[in-house]
N, C-alpha and C positions, 0 to 999 in steps of 0.2 A: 452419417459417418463423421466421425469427428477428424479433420485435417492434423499433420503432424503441427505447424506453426501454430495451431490453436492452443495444443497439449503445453508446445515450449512456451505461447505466451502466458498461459496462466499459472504453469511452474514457476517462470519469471512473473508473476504478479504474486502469486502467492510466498515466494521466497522475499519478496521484495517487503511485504506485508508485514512477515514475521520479520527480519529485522527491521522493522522499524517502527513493530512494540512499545520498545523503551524508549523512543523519540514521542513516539505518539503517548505515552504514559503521562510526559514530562510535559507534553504540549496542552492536555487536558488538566493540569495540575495545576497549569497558568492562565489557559486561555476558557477551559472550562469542556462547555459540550461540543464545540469545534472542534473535534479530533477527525471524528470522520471524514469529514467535507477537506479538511489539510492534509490526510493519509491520500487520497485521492488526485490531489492538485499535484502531491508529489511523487504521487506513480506518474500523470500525467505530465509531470516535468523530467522525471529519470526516462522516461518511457519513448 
């Protein structure tokens, strides 16, 4: 059974995700294949 705070944090990760797409877009444009590992750093810094 999947816990409610589960459901909310991964709608909060997943919402968080999608906006920030076009950050991560912009950040791969400059920094290269680093996007992943900085999309993550920065849920884990919003978060």
């Amino acid at each position: 059974m999947i816990s409610r705070p589960t459901i909310r944090l991964s709608a909060l990760l997943l919402s968080s995700s999608l906006a920030g797409l076009p950050a991560g877009a912009q950040a791969s444009a400059s920094t290269g294949p680093g996007t992943p590992v900085d999309l993550r750093t920065l849920v884990v810094k919003t978060g």
